[in-house]
N, CA, C and O atoms as CSV, one atom per row, in Angstrom:
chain,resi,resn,atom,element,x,y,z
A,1,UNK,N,N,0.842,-1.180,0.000
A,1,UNK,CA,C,0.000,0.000,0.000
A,1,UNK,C,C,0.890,1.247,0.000
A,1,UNK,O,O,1.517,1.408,1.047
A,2,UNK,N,N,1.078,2.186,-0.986
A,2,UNK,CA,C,1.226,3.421,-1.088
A,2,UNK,C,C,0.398,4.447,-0.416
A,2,UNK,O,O,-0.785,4.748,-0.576
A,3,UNK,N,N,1.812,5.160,0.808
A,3,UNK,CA,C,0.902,6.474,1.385
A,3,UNK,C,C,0.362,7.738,0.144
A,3,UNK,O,O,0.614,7.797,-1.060
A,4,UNK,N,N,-0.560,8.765,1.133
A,4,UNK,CA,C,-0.521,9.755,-0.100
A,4,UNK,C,C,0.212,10.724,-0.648
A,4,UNK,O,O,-0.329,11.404,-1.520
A,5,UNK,N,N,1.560,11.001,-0.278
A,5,UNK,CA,C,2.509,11.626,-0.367
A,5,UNK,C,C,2.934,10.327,-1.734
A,5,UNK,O,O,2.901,10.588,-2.936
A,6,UNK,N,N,3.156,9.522,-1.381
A,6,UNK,CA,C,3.987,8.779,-2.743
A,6,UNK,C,C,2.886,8.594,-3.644
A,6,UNK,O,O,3.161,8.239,-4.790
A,7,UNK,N,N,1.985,8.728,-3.405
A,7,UNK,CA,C,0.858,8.476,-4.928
A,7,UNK,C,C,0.451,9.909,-5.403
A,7,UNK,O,O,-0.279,9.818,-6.390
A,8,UNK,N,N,0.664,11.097,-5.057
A,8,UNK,CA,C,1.005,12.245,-5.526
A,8,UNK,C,C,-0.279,13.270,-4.911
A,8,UNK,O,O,-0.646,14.400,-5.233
A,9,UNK,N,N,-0.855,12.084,-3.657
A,9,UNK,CA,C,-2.311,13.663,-3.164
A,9,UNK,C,C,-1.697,14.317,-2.845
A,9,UNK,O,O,-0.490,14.080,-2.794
A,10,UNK,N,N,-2.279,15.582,-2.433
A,10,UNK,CA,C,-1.616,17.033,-1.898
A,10,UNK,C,C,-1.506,16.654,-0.113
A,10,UNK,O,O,-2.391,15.964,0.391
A,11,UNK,N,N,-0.274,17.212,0.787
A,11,UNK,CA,C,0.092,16.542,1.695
A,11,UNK,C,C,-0.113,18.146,2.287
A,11,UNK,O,O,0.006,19.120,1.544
A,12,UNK,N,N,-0.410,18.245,3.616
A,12,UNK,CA,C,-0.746,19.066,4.586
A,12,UNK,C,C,0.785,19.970,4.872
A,12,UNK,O,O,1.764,19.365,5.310
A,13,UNK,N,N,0.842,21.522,4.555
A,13,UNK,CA,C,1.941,22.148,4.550
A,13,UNK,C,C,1.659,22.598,6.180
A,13,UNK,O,O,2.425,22.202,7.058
A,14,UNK,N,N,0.331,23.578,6.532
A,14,UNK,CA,C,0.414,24.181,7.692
A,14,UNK,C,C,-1.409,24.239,7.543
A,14,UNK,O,O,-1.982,23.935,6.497
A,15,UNK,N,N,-2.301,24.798,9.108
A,15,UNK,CA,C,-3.374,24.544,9.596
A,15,UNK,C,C,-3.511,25.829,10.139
A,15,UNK,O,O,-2.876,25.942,11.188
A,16,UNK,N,N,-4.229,27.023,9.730
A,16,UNK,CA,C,-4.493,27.963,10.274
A,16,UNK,C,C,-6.019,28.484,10.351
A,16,UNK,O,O,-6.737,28.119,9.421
A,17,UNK,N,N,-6.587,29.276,11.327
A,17,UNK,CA,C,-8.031,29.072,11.877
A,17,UNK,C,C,-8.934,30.579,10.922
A,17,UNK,O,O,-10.146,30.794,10.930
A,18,UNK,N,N,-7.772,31.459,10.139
A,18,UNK,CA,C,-8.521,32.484,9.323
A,18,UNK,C,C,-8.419,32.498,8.018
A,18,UNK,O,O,-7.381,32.587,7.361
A,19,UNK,N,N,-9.832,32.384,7.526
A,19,UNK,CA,C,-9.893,31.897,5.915
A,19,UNK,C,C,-9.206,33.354,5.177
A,19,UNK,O,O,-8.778,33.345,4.023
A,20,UNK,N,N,-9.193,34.506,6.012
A,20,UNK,CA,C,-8.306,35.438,5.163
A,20,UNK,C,C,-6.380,35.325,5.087
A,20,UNK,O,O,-5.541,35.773,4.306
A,21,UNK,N,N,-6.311,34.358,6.533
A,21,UNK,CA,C,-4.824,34.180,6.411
A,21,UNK,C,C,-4.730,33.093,5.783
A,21,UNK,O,O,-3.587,32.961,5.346
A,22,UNK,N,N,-5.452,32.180,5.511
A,22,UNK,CA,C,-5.272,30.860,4.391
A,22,UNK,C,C,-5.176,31.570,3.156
A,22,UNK,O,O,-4.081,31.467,2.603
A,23,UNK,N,N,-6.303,32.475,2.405
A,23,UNK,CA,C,-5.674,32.992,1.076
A,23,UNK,C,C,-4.185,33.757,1.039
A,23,UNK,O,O,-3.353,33.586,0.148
A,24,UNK,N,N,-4.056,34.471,1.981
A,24,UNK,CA,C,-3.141,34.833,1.825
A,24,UNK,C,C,-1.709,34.130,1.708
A,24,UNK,O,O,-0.774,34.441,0.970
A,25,UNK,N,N,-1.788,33.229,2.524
A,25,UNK,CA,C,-0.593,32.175,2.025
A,25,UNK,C,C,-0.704,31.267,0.730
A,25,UNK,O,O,0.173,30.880,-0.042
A,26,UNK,N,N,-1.942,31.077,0.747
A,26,UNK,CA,C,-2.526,30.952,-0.612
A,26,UNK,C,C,-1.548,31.166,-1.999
A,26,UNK,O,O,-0.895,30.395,-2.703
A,27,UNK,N,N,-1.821,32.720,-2.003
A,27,UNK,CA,C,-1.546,33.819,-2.764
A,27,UNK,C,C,0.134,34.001,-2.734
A,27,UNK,O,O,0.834,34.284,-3.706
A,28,UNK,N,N,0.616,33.745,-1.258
A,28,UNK,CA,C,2.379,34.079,-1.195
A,28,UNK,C,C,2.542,32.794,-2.247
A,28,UNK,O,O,2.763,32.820,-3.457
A,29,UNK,N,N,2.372,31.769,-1.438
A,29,UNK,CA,C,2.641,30.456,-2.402
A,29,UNK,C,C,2.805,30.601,-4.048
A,29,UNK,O,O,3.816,30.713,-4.741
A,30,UNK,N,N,1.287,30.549,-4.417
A,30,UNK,CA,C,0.949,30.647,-5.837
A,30,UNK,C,C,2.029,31.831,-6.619
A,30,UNK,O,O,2.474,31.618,-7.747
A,31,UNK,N,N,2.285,32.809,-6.004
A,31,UNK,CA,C,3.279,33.727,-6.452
A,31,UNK,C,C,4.805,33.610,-6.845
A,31,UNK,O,O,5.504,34.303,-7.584
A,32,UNK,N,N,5.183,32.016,-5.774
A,32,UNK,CA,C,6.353,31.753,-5.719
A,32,UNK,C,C,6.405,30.670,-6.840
A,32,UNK,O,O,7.508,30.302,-7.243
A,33,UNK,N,N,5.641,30.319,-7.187
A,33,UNK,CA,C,5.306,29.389,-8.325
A,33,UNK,C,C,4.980,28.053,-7.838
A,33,UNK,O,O,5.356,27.124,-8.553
A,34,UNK,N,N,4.264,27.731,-6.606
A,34,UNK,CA,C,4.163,26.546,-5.873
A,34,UNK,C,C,2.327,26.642,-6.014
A,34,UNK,O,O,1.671,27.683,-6.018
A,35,UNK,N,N,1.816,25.281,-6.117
A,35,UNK,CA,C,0.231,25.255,-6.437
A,35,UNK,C,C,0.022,24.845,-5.221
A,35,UNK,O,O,0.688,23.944,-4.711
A,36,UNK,N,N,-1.348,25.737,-4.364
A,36,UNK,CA,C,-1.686,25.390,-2.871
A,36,UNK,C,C,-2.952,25.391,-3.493
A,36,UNK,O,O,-3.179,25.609,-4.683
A,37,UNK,N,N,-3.922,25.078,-2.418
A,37,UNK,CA,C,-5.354,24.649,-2.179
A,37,UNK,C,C,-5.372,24.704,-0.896
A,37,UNK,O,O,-4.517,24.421,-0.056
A,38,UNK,N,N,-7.083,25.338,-0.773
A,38,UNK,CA,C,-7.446,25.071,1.263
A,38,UNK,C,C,-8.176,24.217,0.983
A,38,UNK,O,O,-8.638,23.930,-0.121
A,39,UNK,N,N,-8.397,23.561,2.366
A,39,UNK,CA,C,-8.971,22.460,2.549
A,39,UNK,C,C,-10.182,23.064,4.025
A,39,UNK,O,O,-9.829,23.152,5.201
A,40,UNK,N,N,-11.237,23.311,3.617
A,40,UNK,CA,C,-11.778,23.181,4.817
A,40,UNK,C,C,-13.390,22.702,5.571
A,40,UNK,O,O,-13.692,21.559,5.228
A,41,UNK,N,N,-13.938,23.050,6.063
A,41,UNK,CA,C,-15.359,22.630,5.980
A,41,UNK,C,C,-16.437,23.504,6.059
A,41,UNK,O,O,-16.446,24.602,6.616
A,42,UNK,N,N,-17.320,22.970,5.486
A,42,UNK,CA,C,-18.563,23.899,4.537
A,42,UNK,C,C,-19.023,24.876,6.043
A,42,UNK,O,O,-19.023,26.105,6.106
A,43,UNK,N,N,-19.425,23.820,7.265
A,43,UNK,CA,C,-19.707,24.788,8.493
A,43,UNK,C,C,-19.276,25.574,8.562
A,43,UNK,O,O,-20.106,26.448,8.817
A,44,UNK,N,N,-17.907,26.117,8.463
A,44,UNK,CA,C,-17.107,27.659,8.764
A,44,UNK,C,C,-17.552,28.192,7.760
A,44,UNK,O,O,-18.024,29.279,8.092
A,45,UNK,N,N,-17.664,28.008,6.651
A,45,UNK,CA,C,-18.144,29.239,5.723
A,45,UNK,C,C,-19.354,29.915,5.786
A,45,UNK,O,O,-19.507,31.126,5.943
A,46,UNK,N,N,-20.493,28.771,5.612
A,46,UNK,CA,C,-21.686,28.896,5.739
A,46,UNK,C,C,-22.273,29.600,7.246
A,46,UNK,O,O,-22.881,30.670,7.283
A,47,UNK,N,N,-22.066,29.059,8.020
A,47,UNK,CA,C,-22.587,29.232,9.193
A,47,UNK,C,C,-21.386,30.047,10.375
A,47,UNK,O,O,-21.590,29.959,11.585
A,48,UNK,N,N,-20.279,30.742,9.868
A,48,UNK,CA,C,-19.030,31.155,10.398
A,48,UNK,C,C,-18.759,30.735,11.751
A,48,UNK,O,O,-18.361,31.563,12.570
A,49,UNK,N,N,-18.973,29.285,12.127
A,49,UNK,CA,C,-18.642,28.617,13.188
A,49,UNK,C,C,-17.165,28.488,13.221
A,49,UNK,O,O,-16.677,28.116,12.154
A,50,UNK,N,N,-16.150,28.758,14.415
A,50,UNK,CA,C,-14.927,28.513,14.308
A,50,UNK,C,C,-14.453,27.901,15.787
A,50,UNK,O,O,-13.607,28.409,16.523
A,51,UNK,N,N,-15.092,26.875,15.995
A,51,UNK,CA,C,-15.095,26.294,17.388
A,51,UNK,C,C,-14.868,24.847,17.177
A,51,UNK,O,O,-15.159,24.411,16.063
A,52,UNK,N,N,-14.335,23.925,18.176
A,52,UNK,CA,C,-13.782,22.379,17.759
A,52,UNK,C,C,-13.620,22.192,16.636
A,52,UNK,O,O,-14.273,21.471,15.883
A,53,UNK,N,N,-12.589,22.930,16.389
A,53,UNK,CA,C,-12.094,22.702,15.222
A,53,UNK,C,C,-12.970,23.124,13.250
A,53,UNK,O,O,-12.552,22.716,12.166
A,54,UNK,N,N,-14.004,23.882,13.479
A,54,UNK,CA,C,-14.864,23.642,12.504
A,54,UNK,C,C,-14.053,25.098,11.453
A,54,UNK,O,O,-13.916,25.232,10.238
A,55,UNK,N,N,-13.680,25.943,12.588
A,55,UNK,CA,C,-13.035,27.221,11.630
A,55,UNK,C,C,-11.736,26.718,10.670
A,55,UNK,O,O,-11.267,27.340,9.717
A,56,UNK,N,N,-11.318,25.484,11.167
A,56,UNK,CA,C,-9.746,24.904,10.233
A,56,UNK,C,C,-9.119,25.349,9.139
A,56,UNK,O,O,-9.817,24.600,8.455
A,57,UNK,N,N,-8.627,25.735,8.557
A,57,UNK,CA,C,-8.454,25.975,7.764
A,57,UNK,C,C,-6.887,25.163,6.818
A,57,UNK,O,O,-5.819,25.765,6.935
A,58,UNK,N,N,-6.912,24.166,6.167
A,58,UNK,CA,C,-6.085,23.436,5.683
A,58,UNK,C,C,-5.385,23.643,4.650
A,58,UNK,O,O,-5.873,23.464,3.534
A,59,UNK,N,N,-3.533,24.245,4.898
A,59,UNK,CA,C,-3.416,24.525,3.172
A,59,UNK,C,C,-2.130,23.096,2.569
A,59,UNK,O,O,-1.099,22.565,2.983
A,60,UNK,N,N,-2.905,23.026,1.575
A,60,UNK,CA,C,-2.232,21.625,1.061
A,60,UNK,C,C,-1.342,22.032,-0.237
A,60,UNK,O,O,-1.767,22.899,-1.001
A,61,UNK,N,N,-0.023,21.351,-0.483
A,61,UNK,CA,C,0.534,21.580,-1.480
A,61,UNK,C,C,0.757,20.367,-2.069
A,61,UNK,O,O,0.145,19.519,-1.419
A,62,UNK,N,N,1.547,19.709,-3.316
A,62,UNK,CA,C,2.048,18.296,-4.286
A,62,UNK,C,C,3.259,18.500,-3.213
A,62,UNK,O,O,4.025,19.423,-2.938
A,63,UNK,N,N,2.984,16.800,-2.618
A,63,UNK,CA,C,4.530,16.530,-2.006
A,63,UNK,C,C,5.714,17.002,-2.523
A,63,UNK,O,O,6.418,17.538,-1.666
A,64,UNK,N,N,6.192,16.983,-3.683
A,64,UNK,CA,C,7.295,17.770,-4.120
A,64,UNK,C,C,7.559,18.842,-4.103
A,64,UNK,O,O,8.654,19.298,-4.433
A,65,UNK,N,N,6.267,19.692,-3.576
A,65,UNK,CA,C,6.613,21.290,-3.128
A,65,UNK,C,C,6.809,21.485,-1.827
A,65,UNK,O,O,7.306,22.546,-1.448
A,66,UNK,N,N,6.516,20.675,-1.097
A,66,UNK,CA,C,6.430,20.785,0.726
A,66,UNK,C,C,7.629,21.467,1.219
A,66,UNK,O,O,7.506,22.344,2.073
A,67,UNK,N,N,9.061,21.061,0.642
A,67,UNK,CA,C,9.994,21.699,1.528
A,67,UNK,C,C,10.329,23.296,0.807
A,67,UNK,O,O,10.752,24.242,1.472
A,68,UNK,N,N,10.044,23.352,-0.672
A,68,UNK,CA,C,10.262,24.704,-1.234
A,68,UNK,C,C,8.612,25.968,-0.562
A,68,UNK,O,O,8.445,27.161,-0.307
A,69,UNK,N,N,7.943,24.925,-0.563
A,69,UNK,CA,C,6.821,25.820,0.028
A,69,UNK,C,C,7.030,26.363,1.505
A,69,UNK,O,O,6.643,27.466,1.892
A,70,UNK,N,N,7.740,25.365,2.316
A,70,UNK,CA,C,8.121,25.921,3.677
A,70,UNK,C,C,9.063,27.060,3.800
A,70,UNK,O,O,9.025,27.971,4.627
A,71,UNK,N,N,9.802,26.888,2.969
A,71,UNK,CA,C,11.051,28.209,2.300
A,71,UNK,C,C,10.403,28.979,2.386
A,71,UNK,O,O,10.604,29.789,3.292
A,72,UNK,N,N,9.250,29.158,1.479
A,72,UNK,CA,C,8.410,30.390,1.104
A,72,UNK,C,C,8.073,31.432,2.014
A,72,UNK,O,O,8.578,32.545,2.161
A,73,UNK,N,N,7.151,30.886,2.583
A,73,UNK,CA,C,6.609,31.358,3.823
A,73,UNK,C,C,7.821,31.319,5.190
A,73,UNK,O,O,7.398,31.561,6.321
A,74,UNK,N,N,8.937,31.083,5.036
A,74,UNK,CA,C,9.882,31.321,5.981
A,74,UNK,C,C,10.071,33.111,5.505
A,74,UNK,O,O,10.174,33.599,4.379
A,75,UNK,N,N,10.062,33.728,6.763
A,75,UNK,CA,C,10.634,35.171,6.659
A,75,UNK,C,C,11.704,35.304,6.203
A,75,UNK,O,O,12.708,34.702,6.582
A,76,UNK,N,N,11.635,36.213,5.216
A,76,UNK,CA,C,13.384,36.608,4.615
A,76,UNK,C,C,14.068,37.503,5.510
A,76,UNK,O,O,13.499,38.228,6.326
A,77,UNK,N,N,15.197,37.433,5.343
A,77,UNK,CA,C,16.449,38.040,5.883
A,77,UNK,C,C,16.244,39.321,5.763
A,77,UNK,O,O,16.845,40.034,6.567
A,78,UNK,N,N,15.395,39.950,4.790
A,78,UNK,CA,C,15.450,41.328,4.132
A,78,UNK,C,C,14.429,42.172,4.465
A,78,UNK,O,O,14.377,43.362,4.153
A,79,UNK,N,N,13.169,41.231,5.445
A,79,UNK,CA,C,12.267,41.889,5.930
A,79,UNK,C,C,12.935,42.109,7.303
A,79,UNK,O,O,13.103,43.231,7.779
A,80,UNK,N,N,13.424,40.588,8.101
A,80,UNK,CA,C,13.438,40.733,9.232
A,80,UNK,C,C,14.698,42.634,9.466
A,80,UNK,O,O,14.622,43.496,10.341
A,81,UNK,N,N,15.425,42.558,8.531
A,81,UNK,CA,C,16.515,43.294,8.718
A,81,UNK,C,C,15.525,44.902,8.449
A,81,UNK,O,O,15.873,45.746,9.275
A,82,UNK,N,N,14.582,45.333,7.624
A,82,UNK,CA,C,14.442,46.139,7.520
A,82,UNK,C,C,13.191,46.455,8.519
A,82,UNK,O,O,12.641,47.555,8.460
A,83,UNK,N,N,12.858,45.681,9.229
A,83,UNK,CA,C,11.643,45.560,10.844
A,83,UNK,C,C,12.878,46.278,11.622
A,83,UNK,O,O,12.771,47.489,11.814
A,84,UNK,N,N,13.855,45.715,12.007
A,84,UNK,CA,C,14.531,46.414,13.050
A,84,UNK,C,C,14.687,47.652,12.575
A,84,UNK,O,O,13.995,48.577,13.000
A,85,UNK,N,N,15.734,47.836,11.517
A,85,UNK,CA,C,15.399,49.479,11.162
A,85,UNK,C,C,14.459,50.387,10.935
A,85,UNK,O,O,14.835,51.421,10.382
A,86,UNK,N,N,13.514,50.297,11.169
A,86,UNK,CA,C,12.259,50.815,11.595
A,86,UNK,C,C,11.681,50.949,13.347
A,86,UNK,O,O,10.884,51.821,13.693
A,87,UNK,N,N,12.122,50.159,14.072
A,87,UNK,CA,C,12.375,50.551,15.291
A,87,UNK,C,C,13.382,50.975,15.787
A,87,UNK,O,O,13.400,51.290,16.977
């Protein structure tokens, strides 16, 4: 039996609870040239329940992007450096 990482489903990058911070990583992703998708359930949308778990928000990438997608969304050197110079 083949897991779903070796048969090519999309494998769980990170789990966050706001459907505006899911597009947005969404969007960083897709920009970097990596294909994401959320994963979540119809209750949070419909009915904006975000309690045991119903707000979830799941972003999935192709196993072969998992470690360049984690890159992605890692803070660059060039923000963190220009945050301090600003304080």
């Amino acid at each position: 039996m083949t897991s779903d990482s070796e048969a090519g489903f999309p494998v769980l990058l990170t789990t966050v609870y706001d459907p505006v911070e899911a597009e947005i990583i969404v969007a960083k992703l897709r920009s970097a040239g990596i294909e994401a998708m959320v994963r979540h359930d119809a209750l949070s949308v419909v009915y904006g329940l975000t309690v045991d778990g119903c707000g979830q928000q799941d972003i999935l990438v192709r196993p072969g992007d998992l470690e360049e997608a984690r890159a992605a969304l890692e803070p660059s050197e060039d923000a963190s450096t220009s945050e301090e110079e600003e304080t």
